[in-house]
C-alpha positions in Angstrom: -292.2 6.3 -68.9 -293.8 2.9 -67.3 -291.8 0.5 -65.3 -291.9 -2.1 -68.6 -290.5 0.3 -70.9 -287.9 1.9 -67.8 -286.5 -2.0 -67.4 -286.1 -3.1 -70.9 -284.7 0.3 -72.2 -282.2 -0.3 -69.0 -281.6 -3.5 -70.2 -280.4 -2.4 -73.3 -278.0 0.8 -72.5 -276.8 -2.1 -70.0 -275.8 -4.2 -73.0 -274.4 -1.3 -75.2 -271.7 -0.3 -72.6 -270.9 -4.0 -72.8 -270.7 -4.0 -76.3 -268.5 -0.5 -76.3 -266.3 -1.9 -73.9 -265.8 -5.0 -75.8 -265.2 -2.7 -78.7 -263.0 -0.3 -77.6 -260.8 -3.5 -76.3 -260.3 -4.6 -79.3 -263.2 -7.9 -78.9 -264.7 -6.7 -81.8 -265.9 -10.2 -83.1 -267.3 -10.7 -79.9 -268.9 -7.5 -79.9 -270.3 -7.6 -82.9 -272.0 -10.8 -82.0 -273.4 -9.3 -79.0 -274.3 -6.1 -81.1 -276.3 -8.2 -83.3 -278.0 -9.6 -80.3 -278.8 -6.0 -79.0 -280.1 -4.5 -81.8 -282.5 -7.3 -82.5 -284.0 -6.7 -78.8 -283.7 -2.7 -79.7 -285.9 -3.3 -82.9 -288.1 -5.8 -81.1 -289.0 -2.7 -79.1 -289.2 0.2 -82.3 -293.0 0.2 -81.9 -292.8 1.8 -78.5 -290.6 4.6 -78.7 -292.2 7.5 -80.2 -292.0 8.8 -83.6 -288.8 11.5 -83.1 -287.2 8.3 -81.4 -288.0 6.1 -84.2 -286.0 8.5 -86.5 -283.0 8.7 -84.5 -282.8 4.9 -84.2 -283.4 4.7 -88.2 -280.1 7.2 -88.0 -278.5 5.7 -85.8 -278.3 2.0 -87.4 -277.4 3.8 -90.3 -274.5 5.2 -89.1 -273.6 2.1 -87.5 -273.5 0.7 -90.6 -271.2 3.2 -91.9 -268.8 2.4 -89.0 -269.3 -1.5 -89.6 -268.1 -1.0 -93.4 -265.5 1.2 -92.6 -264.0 -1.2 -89.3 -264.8 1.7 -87.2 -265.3 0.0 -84.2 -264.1 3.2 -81.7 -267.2 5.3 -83.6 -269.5 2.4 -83.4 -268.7 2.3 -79.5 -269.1 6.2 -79.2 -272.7 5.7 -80.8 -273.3 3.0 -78.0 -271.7 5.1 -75.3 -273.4 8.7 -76.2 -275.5 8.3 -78.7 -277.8 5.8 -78.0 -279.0 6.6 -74.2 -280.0 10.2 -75.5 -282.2 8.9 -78.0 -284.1 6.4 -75.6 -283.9 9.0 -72.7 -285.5 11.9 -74.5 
């Protein structure tokens, strides 16, 4: 992993912890907003994670989705949380 792609994958677990904690305190328009915002720098990024990444992300959203629909915000925090630093660290 090169510098580039160590700093802006740390800028981005950086701002899901946010986003969980936000979550988890019940700020959930606020984090939502700010979930938006993260996910648009995650995707601006797709092309550089590799393939096995790639499908785990796909997943992932998906399942945030799921949570979105269903007001889950504790689940969408858990993906955040667990979820989403073992897909850009492996």
């Amino acid at each position: 992993m090169t510098d580039e792609s160590s700093n802006w994958i740390e800028e981005i677990l950086k701002r899901a912890k946010e986003v969980a904690v936000m979550l988890n305190q019940g700020k959930t328009i606020k984090g939502g907003m700010e979930l938006v915002s993260m996910l648009d720098q995650l995707i601006a990024h797709y092309a550089d994670l590799n393939p096995a990444q790639q499908t785990n992300i796909k997943e992932m959203i998906i399942g945030l989705h799921q949570c979105q629909n269903d007001h889950d915000f504790y689940s969408i925090a858990d993906y955040l949380q667990f979820e989403l630093p073992y897909i850009l660290t492996h």
